[in-house]
N, CA, C and O of each residue as an XYZ file, in Angstrom:
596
protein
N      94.807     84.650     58.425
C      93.654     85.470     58.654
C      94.070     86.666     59.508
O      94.217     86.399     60.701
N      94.256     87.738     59.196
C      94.338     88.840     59.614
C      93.077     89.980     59.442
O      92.628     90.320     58.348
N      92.601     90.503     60.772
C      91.927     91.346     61.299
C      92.772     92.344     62.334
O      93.843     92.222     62.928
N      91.722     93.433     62.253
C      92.555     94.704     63.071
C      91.079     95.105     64.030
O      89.885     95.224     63.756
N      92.001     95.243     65.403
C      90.819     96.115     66.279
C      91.404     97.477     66.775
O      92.603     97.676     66.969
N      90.593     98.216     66.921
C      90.607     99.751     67.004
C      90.321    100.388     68.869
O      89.239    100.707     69.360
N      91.266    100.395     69.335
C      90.777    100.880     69.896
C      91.491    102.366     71.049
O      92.679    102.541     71.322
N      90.504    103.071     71.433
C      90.393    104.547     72.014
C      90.478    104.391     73.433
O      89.573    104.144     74.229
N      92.221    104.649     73.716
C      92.352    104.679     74.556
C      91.874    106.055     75.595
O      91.716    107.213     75.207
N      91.697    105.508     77.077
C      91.237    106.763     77.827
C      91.890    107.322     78.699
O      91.472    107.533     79.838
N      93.191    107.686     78.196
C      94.306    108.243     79.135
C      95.831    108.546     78.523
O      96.400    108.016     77.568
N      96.340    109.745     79.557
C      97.328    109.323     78.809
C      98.480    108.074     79.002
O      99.077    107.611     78.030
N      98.672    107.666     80.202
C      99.438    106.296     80.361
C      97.977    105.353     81.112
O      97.319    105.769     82.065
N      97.770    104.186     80.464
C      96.788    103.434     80.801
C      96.562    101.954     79.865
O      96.744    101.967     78.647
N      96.146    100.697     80.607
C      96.435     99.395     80.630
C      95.005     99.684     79.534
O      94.438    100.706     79.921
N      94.297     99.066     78.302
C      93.170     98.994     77.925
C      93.277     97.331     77.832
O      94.065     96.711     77.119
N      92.471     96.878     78.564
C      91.668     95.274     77.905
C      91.133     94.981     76.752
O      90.251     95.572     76.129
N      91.926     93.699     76.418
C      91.167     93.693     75.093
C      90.851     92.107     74.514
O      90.614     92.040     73.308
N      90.836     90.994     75.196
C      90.828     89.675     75.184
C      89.803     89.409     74.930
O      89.826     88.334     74.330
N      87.891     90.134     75.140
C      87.161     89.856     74.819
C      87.144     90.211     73.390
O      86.376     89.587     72.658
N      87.630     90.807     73.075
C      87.767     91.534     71.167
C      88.704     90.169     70.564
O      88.432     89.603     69.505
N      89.545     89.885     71.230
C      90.596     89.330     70.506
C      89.904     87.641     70.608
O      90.454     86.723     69.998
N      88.815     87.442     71.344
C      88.389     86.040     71.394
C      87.394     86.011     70.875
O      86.945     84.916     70.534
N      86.482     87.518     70.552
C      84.950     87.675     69.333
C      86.009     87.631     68.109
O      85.806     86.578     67.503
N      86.659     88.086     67.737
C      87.414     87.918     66.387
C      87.954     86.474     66.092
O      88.069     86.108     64.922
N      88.385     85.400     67.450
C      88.355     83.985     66.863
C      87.385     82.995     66.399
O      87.358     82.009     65.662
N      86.490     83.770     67.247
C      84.984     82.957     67.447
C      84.406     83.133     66.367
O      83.432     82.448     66.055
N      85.033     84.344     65.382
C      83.954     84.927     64.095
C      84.507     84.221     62.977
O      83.917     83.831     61.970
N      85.744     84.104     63.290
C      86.907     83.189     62.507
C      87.126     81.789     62.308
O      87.867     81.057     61.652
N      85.576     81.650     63.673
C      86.176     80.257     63.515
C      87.129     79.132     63.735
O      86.870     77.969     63.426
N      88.492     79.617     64.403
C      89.704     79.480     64.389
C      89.686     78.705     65.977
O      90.123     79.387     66.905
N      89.144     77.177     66.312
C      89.255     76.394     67.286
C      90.820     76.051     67.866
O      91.093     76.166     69.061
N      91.778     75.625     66.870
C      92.438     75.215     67.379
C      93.919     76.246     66.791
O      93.528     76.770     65.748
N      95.541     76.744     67.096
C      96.016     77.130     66.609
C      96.977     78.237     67.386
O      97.220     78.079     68.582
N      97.511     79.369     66.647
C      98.467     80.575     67.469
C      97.788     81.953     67.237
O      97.303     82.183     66.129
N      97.743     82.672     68.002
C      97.258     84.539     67.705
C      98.348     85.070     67.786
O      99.174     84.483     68.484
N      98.770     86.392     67.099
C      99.553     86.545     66.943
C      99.546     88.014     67.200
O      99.523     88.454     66.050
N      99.550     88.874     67.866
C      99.108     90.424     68.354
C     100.045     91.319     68.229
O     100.919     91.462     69.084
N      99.951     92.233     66.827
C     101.164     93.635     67.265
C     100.291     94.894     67.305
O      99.072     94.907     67.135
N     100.930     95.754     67.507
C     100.820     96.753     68.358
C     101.850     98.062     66.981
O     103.018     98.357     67.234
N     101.274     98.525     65.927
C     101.853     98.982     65.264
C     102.107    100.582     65.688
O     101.352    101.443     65.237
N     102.782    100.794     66.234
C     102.849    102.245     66.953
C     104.394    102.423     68.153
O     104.692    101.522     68.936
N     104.946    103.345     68.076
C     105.734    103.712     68.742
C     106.040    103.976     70.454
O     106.999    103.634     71.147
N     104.910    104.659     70.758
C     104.459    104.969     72.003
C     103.210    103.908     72.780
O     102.572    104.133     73.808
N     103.172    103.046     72.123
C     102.116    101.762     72.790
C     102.848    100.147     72.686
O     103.551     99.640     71.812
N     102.472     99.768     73.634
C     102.914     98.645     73.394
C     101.634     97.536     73.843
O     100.473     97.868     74.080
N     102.260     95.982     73.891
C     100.945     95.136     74.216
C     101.354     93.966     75.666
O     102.538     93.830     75.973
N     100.606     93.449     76.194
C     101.281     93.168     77.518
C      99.953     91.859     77.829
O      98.741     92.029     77.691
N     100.542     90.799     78.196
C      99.428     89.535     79.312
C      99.861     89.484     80.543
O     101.044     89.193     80.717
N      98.896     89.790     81.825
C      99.124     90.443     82.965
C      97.867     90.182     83.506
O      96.940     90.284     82.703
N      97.580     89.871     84.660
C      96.641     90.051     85.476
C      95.365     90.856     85.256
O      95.569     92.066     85.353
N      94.064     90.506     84.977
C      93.046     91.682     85.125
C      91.643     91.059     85.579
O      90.577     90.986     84.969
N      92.025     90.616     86.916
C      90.806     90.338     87.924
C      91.272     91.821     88.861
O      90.363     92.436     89.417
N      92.628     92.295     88.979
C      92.703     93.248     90.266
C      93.119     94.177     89.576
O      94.035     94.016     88.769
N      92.397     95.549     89.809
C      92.819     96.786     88.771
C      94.221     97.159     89.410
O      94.991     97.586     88.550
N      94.655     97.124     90.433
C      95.502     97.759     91.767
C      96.904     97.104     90.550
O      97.787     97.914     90.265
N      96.953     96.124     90.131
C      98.258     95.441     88.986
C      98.333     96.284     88.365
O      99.517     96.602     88.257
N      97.156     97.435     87.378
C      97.465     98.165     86.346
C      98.026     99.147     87.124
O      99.168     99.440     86.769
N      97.650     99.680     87.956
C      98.185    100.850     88.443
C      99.743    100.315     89.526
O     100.558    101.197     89.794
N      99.902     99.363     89.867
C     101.531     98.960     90.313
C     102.363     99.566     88.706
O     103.127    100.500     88.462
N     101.618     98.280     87.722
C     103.049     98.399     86.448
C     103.308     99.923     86.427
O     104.321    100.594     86.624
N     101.917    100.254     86.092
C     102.136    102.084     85.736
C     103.013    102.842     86.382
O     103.732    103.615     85.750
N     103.093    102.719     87.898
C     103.925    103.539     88.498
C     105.204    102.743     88.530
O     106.121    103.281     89.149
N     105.403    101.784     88.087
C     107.062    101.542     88.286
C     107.502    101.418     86.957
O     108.658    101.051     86.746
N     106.504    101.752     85.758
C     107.467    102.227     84.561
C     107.583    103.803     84.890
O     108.689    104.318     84.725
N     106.566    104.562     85.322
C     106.808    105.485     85.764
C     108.283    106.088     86.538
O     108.969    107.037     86.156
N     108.468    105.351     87.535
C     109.782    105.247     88.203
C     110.858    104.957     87.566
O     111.977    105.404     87.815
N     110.550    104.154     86.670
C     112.191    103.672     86.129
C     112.129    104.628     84.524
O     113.132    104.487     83.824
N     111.083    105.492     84.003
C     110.709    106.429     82.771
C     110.583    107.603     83.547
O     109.472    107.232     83.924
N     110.716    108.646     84.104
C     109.632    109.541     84.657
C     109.473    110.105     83.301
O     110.342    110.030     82.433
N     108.160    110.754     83.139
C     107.634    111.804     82.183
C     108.701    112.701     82.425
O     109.195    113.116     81.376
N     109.268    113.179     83.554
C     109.662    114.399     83.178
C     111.169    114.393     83.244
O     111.848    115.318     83.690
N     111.699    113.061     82.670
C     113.460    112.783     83.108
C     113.757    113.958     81.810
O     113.136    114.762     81.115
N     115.048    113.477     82.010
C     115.963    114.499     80.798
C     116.444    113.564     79.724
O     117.255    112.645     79.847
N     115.702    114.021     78.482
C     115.911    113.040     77.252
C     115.835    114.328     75.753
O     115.154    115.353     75.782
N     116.392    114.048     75.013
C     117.232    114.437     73.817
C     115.910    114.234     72.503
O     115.712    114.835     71.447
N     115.190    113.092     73.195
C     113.908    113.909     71.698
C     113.171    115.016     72.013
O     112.820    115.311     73.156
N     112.926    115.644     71.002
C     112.418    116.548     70.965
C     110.795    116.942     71.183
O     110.509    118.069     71.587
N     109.559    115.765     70.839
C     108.870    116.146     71.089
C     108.333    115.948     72.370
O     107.248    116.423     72.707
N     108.954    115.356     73.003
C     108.591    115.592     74.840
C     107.553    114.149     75.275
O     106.777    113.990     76.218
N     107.979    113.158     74.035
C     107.326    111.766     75.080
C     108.258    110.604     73.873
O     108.033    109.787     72.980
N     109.644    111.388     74.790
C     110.690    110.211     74.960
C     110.163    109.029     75.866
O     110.067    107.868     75.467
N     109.787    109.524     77.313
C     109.165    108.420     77.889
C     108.783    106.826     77.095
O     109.168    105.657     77.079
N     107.448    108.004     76.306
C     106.427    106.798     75.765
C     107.050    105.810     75.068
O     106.760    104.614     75.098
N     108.142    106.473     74.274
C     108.747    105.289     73.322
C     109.643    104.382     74.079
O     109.800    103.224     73.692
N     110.424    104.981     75.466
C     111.007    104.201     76.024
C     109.746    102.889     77.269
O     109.875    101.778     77.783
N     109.012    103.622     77.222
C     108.298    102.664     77.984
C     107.658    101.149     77.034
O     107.602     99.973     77.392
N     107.235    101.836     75.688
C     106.489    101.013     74.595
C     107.458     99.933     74.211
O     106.962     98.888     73.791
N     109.128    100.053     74.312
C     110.044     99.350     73.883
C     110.266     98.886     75.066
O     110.950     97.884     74.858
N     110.126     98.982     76.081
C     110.360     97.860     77.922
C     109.200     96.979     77.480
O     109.651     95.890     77.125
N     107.909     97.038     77.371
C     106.652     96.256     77.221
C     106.587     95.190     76.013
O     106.151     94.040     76.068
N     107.061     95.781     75.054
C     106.956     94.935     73.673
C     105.738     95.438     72.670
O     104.914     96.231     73.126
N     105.652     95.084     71.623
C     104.791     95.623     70.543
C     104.085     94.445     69.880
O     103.296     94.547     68.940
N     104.542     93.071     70.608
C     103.845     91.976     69.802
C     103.914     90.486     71.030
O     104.549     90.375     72.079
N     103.100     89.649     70.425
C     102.989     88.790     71.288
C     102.206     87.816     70.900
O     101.171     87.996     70.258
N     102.783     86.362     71.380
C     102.147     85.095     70.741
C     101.507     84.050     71.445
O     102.300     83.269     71.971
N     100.244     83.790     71.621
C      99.154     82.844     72.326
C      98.930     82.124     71.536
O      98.630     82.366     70.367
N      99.102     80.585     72.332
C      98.042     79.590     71.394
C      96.409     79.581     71.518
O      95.904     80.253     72.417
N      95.919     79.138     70.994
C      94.448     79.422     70.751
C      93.818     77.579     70.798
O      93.923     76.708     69.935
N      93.145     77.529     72.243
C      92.539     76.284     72.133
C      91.063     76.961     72.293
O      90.719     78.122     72.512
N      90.288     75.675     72.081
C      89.089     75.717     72.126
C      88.138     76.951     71.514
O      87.183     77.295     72.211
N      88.336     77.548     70.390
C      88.140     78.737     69.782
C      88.567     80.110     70.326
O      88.246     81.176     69.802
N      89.508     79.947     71.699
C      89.954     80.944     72.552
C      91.450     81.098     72.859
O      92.261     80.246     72.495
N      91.859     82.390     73.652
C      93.298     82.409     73.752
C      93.064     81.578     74.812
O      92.082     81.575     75.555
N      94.152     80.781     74.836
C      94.110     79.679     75.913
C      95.501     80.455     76.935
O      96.724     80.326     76.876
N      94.553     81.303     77.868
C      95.665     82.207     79.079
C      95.240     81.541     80.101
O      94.537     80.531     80.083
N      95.838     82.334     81.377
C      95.867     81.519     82.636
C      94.235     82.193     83.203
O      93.473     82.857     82.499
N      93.983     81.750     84.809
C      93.030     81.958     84.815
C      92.520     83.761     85.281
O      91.355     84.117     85.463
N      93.801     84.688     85.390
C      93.602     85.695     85.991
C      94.281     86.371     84.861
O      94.481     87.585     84.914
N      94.700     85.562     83.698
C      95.384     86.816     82.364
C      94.321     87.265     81.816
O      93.189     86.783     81.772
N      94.696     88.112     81.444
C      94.091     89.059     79.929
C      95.004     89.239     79.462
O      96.123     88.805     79.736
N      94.432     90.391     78.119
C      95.837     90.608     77.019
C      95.269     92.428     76.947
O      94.255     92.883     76.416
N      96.235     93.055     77.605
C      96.280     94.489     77.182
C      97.030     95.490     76.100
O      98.165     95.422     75.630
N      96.157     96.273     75.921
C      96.978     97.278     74.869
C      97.585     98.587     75.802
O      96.905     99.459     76.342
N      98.860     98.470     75.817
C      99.245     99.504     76.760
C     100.001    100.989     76.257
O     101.116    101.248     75.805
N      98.884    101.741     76.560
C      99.112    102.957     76.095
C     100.279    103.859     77.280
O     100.247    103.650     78.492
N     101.320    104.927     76.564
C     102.046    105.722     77.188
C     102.103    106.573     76.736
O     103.168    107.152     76.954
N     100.986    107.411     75.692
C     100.810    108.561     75.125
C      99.453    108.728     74.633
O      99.069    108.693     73.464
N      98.940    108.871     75.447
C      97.156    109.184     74.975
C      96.798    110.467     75.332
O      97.666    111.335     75.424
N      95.310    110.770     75.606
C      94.542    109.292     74.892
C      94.299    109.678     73.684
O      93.826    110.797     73.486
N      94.657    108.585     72.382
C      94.643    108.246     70.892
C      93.697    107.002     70.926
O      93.209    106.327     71.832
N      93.643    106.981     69.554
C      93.174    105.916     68.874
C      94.534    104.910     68.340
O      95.606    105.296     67.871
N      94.084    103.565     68.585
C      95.413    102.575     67.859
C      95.264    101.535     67.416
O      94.250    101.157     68.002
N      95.491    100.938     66.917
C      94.877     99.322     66.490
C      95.933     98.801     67.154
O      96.981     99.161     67.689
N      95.035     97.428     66.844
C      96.165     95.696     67.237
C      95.855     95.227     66.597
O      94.721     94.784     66.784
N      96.501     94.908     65.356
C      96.576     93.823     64.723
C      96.182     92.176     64.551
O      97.260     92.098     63.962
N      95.868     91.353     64.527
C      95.152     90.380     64.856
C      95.585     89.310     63.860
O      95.107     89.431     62.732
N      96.481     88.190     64.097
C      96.676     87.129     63.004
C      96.454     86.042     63.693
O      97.050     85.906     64.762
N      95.426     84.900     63.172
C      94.953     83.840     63.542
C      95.417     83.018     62.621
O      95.122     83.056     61.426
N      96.291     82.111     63.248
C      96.851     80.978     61.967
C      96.168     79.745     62.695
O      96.245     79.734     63.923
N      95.762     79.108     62.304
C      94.761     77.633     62.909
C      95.922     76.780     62.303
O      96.823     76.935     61.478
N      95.370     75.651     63.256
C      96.339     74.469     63.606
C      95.768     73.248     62.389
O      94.837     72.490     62.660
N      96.401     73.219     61.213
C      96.345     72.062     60.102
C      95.880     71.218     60.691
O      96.486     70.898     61.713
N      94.322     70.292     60.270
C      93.714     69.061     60.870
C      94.066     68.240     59.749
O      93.215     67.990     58.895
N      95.630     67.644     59.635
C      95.755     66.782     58.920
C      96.282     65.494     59.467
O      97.096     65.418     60.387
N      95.720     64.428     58.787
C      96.059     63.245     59.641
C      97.589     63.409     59.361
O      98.152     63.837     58.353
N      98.291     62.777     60.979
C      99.902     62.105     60.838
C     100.458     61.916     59.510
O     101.448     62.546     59.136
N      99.904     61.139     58.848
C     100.002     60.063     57.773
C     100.477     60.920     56.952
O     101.628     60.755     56.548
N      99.669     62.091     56.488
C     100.381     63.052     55.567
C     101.416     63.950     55.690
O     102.171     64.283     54.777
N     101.449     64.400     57.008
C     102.368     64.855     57.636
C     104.210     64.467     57.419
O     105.197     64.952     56.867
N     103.833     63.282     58.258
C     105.097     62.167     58.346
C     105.663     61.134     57.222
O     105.227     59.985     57.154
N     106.855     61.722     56.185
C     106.489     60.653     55.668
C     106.960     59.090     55.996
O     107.696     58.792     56.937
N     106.448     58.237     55.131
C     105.849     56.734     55.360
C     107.622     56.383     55.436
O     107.815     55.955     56.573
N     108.284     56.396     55.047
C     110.062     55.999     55.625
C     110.187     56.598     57.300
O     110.828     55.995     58.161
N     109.881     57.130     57.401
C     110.031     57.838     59.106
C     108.809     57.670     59.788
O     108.983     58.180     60.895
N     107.617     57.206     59.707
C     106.381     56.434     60.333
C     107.024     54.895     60.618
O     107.101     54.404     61.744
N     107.316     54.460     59.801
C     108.132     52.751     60.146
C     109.038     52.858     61.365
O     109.091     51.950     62.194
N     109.926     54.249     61.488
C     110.671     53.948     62.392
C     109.984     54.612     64.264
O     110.511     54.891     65.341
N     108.542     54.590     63.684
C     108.413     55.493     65.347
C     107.935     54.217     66.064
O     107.683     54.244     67.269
């Protein structure tokens, strides 16, 4: 089951939340038990699970990709947000949660962000919900290797 969410980021380097989207899309799905599977199809964005009870986290990461990227280092592409792609490739572009109870099953202070380093655009995330087979053992295992457990 694959779904896509859209969303407009409001900046140009900035953390967007998005766990309530990504847990209305299981809930619509249906999808109780199983893995999510989140990419981030874009160059200059990437996707990140991180803290978001304290905004003060988004703005730490920011400034120390900042520090270790500056916008304004000396880099060889040409259109002038080398940065972004180097920051989008430190973060990652994809990422895998299991899904209990019709939800991403994170800790109690995660979320799941879409992290922009070239805005503000529009971008999707991708969305694959594979649910967890409710099949008894029995079919699973076969009956020569059930005898021996």
């Amino acid at each position: 089951m694959i779904e896509r969410i859209q969303v407009i980021t409001r900046g140009q380097e900035r953390l967007e939340e998005i766990t309530s989207r990504v847990n209305d899309i299981l809930r619509r799905l249906k999808v109780e038990a199983g893995v999510c599977h989140l990419y981030v199809p874009h160059t200059t964005a990437g996707i990140i699970v991180n803290e978001n009870a304290d905004p003060d986290v988004e703005r730490d990461i920011l400034e120390r990709l900042e520090a270790l990227v500056p916008r304004s280092g000396r880099y060889h592409h040409a259109e002038g947000n080398a940065h972004a792609h180097i920051k989008a490739s430190l973060v990652g572009h994809s990422l895998t949660i299991p899904i209990e109870g019709g939800k991403l099953a994170l800790g109690r202070w995660q979320g799941v962000f879409l992290a922009e380093f070239d805005g503000p655009r529009e971008r999707t995330v991708i969305v694959t919900a594979i649910p967890t087979a409710k099949v008894p053992t029995e079919e699973i295992i076969p009956e020569e290797f059930r005898r021996r457990l």
